[in-house]
N, CA and C atoms as an extended XYZ file, in Angstrom:
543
Properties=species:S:1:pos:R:3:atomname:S:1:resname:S:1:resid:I:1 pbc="F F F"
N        91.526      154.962       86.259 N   UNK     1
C        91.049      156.009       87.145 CA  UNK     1
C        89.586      155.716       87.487 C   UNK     1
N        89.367      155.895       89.171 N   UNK     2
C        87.988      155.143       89.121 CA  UNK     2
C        87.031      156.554       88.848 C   UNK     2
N        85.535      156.226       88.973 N   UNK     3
C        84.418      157.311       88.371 CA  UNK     3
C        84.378      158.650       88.744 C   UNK     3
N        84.929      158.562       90.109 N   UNK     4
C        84.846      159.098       91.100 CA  UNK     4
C        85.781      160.367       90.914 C   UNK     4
N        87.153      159.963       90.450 N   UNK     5
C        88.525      160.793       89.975 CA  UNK     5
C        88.394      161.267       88.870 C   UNK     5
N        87.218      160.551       87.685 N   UNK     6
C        87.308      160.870       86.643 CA  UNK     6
C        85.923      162.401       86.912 C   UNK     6
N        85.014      162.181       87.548 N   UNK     7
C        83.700      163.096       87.782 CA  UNK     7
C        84.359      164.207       88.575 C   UNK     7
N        85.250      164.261       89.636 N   UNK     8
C        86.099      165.394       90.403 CA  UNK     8
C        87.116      166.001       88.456 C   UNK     8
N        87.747      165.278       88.351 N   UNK     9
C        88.530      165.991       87.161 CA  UNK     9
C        87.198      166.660       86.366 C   UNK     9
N        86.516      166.295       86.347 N   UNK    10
C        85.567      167.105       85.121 CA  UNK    10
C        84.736      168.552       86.192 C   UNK    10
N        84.048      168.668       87.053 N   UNK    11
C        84.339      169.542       87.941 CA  UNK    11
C        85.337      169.957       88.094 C   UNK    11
N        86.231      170.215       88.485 N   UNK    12
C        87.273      171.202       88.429 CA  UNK    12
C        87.553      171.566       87.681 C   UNK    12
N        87.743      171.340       86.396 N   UNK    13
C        87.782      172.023       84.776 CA  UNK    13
C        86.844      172.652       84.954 C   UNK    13
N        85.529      172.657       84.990 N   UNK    14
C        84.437      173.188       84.710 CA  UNK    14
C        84.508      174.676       85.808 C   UNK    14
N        84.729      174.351       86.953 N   UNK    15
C        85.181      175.414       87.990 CA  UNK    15
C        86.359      176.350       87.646 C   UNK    15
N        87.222      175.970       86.902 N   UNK    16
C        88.418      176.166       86.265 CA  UNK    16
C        87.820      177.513       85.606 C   UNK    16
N        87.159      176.861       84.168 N   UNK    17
C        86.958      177.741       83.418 CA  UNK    17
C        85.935      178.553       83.544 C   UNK    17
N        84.385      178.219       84.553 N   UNK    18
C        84.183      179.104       85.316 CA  UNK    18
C        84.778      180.742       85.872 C   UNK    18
N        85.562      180.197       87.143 N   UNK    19
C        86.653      181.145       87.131 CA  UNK    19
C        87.422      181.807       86.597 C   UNK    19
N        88.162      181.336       85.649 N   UNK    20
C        88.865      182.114       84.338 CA  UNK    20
C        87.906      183.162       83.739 C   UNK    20
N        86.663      182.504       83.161 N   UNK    21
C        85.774      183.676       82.679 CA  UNK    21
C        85.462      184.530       83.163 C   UNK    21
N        84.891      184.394       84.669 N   UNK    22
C        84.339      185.439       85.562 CA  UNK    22
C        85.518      186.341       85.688 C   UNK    22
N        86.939      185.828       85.806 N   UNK    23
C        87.965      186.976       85.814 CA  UNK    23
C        88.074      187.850       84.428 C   UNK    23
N        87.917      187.140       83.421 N   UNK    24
C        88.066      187.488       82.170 CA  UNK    24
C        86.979      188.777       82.123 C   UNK    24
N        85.761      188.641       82.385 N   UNK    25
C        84.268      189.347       81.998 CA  UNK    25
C        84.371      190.385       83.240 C   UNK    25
N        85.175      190.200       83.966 N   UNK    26
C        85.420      191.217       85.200 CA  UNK    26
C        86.900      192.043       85.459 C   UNK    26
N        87.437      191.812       84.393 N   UNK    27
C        88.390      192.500       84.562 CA  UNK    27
C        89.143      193.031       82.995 C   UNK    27
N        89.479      191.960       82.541 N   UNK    28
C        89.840      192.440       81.424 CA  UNK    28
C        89.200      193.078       80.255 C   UNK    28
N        88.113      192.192       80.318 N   UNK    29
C        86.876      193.043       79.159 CA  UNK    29
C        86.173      194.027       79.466 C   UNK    29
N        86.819      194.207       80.866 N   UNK    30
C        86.015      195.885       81.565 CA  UNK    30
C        87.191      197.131       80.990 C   UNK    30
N        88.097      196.708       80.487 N   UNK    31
C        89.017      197.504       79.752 CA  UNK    31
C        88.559      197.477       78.028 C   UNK    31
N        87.775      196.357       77.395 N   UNK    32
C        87.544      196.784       75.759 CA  UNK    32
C        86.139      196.652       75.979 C   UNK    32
N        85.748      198.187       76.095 N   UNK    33
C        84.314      198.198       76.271 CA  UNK    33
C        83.890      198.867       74.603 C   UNK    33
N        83.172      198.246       74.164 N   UNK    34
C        82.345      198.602       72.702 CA  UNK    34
C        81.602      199.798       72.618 C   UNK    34
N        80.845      200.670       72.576 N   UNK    35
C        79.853      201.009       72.588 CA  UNK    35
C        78.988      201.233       74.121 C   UNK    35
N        80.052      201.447       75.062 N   UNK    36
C        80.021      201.115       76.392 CA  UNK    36
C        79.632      199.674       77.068 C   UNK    36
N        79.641      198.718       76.363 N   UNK    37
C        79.368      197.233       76.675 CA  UNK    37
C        80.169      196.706       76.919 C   UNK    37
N        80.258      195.962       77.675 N   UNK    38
C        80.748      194.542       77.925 CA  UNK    38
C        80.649      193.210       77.318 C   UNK    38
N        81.788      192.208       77.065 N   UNK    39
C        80.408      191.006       76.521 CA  UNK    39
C        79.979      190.201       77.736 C   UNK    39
N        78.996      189.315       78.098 N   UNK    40
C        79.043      188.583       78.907 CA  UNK    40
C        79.216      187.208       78.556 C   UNK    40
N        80.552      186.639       79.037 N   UNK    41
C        80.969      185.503       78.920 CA  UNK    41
C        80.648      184.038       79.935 C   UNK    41
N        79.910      184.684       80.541 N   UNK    42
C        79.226      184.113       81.369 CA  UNK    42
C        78.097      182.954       81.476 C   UNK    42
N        77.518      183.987       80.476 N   UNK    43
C        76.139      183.416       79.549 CA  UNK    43
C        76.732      182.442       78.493 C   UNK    43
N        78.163      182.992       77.687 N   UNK    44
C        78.014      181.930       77.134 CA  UNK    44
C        78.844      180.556       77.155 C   UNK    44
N        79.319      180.658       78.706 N   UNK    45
C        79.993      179.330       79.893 CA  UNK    45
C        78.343      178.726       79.978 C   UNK    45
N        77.527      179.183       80.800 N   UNK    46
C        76.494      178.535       80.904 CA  UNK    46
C        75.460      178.052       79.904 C   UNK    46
N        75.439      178.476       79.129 N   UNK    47
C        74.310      178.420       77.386 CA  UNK    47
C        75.097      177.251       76.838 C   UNK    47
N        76.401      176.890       76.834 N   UNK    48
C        77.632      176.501       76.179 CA  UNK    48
C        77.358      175.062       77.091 C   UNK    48
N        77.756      174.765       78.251 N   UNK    49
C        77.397      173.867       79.176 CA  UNK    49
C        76.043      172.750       78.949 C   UNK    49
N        75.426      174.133       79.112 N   UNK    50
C        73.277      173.628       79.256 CA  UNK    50
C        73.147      172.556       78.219 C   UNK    50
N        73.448      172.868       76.891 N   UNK    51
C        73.076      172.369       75.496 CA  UNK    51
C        74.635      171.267       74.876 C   UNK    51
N        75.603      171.145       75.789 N   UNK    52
C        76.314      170.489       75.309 CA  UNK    52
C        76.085      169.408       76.413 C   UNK    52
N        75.886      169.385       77.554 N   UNK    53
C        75.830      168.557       78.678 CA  UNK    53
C        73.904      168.302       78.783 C   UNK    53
N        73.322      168.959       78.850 N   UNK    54
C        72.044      169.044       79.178 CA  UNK    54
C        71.389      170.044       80.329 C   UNK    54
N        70.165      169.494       80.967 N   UNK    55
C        69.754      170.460       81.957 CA  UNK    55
C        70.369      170.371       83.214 C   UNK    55
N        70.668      168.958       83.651 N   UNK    56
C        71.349      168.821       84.865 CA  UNK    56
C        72.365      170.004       85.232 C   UNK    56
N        73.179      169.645       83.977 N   UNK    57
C        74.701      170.698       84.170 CA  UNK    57
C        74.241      171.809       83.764 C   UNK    57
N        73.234      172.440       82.700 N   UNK    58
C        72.864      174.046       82.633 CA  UNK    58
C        71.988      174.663       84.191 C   UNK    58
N        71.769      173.441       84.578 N   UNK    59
C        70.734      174.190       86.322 CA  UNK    59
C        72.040      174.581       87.380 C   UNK    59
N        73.159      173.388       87.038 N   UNK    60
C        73.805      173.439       88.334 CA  UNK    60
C        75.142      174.195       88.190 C   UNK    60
N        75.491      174.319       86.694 N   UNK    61
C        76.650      175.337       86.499 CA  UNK    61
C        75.718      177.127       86.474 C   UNK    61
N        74.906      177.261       86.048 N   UNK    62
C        74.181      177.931       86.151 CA  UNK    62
C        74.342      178.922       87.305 C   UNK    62
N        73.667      177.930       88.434 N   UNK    63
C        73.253      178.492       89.748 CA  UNK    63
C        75.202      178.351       90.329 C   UNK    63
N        75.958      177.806       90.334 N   UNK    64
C        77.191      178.142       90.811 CA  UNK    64
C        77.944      179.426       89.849 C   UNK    64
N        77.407      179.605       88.464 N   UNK    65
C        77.909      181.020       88.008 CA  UNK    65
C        77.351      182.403       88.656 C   UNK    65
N        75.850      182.203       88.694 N   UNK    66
C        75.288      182.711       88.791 CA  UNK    66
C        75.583      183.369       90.785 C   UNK    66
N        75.827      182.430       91.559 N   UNK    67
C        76.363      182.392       92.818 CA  UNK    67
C        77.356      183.110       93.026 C   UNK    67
N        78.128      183.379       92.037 N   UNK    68
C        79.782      183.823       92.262 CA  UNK    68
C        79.601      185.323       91.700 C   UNK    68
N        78.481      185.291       90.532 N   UNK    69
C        78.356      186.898       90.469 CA  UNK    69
C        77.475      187.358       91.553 C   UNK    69
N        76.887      186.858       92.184 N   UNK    70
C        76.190      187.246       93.806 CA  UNK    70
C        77.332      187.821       94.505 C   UNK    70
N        77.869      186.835       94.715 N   UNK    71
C        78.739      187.155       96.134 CA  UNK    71
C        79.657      188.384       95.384 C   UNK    71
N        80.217      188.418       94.264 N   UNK    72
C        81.063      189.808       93.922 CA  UNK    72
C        80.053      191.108       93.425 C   UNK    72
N        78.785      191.190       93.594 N   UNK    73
C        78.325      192.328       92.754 CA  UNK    73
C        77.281      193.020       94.081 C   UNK    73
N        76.967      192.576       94.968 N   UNK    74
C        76.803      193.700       96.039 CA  UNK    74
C        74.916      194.038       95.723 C   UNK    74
N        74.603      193.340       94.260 N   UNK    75
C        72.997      193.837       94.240 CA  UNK    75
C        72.180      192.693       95.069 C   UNK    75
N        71.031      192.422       94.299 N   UNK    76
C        70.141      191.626       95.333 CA  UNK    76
C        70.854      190.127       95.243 C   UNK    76
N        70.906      189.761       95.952 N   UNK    77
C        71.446      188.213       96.010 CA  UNK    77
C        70.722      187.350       96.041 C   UNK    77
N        70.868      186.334       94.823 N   UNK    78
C        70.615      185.738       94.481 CA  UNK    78
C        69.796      185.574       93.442 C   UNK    78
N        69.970      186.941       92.667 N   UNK    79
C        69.340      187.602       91.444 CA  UNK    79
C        69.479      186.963       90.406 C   UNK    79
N        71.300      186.868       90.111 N   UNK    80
C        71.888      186.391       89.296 CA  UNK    80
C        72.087      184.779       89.024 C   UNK    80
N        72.033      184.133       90.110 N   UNK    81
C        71.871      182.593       90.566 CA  UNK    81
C        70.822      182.442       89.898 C   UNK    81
N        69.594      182.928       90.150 N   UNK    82
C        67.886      182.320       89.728 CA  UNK    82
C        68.101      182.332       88.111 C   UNK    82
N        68.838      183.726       87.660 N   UNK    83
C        68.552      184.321       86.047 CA  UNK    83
C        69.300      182.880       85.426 C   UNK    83
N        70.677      182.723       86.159 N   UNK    84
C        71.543      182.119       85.341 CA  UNK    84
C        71.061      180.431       85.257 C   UNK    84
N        70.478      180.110       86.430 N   UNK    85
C        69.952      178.673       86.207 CA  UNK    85
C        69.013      178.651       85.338 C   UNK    85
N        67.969      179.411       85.194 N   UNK    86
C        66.768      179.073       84.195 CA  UNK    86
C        67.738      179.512       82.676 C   UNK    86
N        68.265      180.282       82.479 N   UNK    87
C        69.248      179.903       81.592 CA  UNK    87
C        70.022      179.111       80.978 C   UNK    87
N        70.588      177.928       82.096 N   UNK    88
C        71.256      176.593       82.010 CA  UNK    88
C        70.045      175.885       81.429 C   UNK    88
N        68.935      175.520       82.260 N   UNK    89
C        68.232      175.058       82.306 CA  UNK    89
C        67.309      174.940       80.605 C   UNK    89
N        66.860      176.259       80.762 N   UNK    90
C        66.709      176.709       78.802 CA  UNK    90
C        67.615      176.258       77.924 C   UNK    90
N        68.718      176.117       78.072 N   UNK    91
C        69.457      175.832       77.238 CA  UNK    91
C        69.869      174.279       77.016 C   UNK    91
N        69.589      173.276       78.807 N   UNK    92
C        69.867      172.603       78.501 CA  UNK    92
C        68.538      171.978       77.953 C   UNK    92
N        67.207      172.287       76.925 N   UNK    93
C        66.563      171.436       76.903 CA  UNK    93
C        67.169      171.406       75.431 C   UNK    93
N        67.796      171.689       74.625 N   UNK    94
C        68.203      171.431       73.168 CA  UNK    94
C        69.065      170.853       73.242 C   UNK    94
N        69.883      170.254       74.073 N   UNK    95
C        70.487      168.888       73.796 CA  UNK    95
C        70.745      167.982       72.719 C   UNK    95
N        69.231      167.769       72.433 N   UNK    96
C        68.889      166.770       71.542 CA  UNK    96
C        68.964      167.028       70.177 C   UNK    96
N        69.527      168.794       69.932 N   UNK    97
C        69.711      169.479       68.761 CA  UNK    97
C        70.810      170.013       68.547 C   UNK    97
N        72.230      169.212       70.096 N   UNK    98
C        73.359      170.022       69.736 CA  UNK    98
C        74.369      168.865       68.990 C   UNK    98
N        74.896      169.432       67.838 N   UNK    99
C        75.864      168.779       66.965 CA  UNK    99
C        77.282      169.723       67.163 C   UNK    99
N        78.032      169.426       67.569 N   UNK   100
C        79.584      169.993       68.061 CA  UNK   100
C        79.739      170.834       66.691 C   UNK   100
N        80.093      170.701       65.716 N   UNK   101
C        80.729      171.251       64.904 CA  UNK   101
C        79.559      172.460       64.095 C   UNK   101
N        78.678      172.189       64.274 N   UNK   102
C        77.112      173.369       63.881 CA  UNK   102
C        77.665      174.440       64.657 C   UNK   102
N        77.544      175.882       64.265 N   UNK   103
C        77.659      176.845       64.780 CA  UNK   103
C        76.473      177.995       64.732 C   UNK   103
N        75.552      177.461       64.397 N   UNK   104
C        74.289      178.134       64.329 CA  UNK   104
C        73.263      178.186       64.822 C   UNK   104
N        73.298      176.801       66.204 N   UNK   105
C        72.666      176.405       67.393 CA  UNK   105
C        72.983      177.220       68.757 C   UNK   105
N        74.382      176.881       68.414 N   UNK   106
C        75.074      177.604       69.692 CA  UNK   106
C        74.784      179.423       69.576 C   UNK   106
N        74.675      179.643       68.945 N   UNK   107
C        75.175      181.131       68.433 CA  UNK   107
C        73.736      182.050       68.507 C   UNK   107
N        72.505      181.020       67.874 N   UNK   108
C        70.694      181.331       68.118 CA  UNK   108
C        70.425      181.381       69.994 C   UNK   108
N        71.472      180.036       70.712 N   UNK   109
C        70.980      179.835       71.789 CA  UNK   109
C        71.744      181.230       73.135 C   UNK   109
N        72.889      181.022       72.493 N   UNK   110
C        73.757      182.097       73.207 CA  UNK   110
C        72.979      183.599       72.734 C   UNK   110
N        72.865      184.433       72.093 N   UNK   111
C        71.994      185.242       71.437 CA  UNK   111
C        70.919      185.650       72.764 C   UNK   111
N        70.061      184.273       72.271 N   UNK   112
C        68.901      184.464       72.912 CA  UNK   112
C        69.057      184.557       74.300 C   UNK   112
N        69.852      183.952       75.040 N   UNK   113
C        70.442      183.801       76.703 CA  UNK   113
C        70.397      185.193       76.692 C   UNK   113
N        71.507      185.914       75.985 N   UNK   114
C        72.003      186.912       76.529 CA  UNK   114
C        71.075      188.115       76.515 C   UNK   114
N        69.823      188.174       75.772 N   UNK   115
C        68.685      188.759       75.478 CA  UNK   115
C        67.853      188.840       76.337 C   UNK   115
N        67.317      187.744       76.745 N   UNK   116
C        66.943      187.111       78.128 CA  UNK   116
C        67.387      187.797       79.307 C   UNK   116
N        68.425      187.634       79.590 N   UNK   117
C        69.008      187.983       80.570 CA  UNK   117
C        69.507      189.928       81.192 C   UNK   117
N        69.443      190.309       79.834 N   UNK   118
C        69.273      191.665       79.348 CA  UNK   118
C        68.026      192.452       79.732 C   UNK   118
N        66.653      191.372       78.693 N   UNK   119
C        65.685      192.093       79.697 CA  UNK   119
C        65.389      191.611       81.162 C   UNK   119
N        65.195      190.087       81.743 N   UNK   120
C        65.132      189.879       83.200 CA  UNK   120
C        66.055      191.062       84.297 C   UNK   120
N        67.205      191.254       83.633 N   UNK   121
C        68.073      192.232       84.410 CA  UNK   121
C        67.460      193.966       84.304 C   UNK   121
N        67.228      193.840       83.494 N   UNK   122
C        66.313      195.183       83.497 CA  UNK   122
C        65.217      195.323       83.882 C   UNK   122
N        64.282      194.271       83.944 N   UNK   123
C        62.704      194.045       84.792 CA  UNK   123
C        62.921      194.033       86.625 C   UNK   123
N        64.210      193.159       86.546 N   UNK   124
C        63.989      193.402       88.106 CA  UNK   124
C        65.206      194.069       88.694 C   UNK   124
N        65.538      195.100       88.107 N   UNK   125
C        66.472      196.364       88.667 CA  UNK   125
C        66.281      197.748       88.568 C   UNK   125
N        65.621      198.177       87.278 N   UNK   126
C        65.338      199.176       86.859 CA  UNK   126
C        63.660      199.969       86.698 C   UNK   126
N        62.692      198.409       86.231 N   UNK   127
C        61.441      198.330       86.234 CA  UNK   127
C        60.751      198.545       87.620 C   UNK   127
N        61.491      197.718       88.646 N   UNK   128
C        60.740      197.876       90.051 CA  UNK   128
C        60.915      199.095       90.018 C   UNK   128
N        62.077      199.959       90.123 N   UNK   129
C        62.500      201.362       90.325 CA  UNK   129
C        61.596      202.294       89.953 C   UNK   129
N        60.627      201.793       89.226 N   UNK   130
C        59.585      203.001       88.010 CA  UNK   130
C        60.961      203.507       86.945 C   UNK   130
N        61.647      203.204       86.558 N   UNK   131
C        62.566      203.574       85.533 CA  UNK   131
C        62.062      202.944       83.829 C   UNK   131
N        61.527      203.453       83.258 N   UNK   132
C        60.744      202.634       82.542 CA  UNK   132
C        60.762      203.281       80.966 C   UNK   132
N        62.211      203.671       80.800 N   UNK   133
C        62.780      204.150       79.747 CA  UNK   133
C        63.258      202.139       78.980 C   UNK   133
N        62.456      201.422       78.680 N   UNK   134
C        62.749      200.032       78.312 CA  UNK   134
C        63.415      200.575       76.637 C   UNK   134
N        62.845      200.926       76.077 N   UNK   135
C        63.597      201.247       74.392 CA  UNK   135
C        64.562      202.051       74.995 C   UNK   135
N        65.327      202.759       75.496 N   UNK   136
C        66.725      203.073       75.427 CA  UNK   136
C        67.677      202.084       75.900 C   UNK   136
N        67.047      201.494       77.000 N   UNK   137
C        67.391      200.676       77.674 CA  UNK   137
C        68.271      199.247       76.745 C   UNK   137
N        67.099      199.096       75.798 N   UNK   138
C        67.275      198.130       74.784 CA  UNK   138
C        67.946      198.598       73.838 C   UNK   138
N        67.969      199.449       73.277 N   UNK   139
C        68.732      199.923       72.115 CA  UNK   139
C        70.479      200.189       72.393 C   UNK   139
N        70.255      200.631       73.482 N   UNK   140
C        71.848      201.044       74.074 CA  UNK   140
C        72.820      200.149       74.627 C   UNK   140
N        72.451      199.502       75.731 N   UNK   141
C        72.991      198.548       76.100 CA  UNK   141
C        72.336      196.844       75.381 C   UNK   141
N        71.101      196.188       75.930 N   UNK   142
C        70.307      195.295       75.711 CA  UNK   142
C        71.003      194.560       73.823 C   UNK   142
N        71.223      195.427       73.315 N   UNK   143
C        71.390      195.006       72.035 CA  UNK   143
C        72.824      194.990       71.947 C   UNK   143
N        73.600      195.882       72.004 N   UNK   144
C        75.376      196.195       71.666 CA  UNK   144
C        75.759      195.054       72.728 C   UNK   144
N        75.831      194.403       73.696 N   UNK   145
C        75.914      193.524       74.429 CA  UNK   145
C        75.465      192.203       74.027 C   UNK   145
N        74.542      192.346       72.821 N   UNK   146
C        73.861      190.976       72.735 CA  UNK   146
C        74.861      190.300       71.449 C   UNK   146
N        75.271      191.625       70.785 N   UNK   147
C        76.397      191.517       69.797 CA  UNK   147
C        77.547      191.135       69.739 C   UNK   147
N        77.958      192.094       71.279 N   UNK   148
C        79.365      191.815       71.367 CA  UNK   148
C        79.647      190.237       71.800 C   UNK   148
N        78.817      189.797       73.169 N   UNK   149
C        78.562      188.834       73.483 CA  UNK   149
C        79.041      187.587       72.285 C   UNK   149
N        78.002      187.916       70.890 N   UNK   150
C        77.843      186.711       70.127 CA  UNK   150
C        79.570      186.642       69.350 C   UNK   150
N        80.099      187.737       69.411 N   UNK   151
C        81.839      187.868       68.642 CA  UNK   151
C        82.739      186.869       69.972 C   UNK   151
N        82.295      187.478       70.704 N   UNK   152
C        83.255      186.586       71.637 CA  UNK   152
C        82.995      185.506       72.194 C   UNK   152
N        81.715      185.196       71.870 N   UNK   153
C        81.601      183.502       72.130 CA  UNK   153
C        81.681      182.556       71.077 C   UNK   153
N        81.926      183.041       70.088 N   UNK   154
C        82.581      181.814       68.915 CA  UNK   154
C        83.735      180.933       69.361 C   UNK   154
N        84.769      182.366       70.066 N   UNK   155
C        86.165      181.886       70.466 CA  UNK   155
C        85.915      180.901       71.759 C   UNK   155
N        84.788      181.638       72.813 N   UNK   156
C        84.188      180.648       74.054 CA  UNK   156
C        84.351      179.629       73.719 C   UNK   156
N        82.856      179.365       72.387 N   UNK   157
C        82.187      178.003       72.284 CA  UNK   157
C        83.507      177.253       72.174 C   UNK   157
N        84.297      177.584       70.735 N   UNK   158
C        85.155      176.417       70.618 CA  UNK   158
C        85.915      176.080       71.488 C   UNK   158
N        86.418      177.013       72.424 N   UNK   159
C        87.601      176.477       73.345 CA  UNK   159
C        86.905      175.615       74.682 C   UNK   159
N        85.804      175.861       75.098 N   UNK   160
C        85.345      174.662       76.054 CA  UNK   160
C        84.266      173.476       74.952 C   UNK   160
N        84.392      173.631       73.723 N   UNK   161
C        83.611      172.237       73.154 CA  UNK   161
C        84.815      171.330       72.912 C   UNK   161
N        86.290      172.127       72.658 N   UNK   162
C        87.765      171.259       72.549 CA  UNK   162
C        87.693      170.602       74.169 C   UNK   162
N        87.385      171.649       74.600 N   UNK   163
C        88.014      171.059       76.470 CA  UNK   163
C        86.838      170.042       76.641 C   UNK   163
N        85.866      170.095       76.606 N   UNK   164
C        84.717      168.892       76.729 CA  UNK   164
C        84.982      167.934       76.168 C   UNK   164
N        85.685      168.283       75.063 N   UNK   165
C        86.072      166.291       74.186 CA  UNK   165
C        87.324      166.136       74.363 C   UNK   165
N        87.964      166.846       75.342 N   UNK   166
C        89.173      165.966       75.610 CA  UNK   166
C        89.048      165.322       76.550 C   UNK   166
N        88.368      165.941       77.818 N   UNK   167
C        88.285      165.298       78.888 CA  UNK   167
C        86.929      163.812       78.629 C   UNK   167
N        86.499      163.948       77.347 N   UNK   168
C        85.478      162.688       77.223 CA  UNK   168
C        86.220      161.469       76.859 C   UNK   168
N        87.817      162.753       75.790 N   UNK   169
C        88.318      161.439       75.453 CA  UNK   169
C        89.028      161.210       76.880 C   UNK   169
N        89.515      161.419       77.864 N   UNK   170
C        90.289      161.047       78.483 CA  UNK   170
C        89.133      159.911       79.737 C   UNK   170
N        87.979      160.572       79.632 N   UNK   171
C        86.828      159.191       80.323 CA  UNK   171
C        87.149      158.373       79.479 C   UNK   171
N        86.762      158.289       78.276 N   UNK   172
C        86.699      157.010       77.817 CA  UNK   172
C        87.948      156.297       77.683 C   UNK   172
N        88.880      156.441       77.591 N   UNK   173
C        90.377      155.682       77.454 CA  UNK   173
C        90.134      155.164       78.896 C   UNK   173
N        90.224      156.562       80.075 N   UNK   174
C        89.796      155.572       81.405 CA  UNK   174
C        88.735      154.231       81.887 C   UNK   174
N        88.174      154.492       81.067 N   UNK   175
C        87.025      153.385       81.258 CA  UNK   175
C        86.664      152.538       80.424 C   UNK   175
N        87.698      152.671       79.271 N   UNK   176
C        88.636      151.145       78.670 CA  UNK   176
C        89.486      151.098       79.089 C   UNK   176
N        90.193      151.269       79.671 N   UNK   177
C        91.610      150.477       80.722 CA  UNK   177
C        90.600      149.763       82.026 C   UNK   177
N        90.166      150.456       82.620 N   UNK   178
C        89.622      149.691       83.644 CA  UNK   178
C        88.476      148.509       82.948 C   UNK   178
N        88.062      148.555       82.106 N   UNK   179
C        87.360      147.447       81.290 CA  UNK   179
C        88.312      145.880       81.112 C   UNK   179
N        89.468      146.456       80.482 N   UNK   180
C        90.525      145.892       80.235 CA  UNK   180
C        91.385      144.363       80.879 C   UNK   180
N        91.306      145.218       82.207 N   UNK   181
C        91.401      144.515       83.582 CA  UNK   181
C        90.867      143.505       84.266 C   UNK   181
């Protein structure tokens, strides 16, 4: 399979599960709400990405997650694009500290994303507003979200760090056969 078939197959997985999540975090988990929360699975597609791939793929899965909650959520556009790339981006600079089977990298980095993103979402939605109740803000949602988030991205992490090493193994078998030749 040439580079080309093998780089389209890995995009489209990635779009794949993209999509799956955004349906998942938009529909179904809008039915098991915690403490009135949601988790966002979103954050931890992109946090998950950033630090297993690097910054390239945390800027550019990022800004295409971040794009797709634009176009479905009706607030300022391109809110969510900016939050979610510097997110990728943050995440992808630990790279150099991610070991697949550690679960205490992923879990500090996802955490912190979703914290991040908790207050940025509250600075520029609620703060411009003069709404400036920030400790309820944080205590109520900001935190029970940062929780729930971290329960349901264990199951995340592992199921796209399996899907990332299959499709690596399936590059590399491709690109020993074509070696081969």
């Amino acid at each position: 399979m040439t580079d080309y078939k093998q780089y389209l197959r890995r995009i489209l997985i990635i779009a794949a599960v993209i999509y799956v999540c955004f349906l998942l975090q938009t529909s179904i988990f809008s039915h098991f709400q915690l403490a009135s929360v949601t988790p966002n699975i979103l954050v931890c597609v992109v946090s998950t990405y950033g630090f297993m791939k690097g910054r390239k793929y945390g800027i550019i899965i990022g800004f295409c997650t971040g794009l797709l909650l634009d176009v479905f959520s009706g607030n300022l556009f391109g809110m969510y694009a900016l939050i979610y790339m510097y997110i990728g981006l943050l995440n992808g600079m630990f790279r150099k500290q991610f070991y697949g089977d550690d679960l205490r990298l992923p879990m500090i980095l996802i955490g912190t994303s979703d914290l991040i993103y908790g207050i940025v979402t509250y600075l520029i939605l609620f703060a411009i507003r003069s709404q400036y109740d920030f400790s309820y803000y944080l205590i109520n949602i900001i935190l029970p979200e940062v929780v729930y988030t971290l329960l349901v991205s264990i199951f995340v992490y592992y199921l796209i760090l399996h899907l990332n090493n299959w499709v690596d193994k399936l590059e590399k078998k491709g690109s020993d056969r074509i070696g081969n030749y």
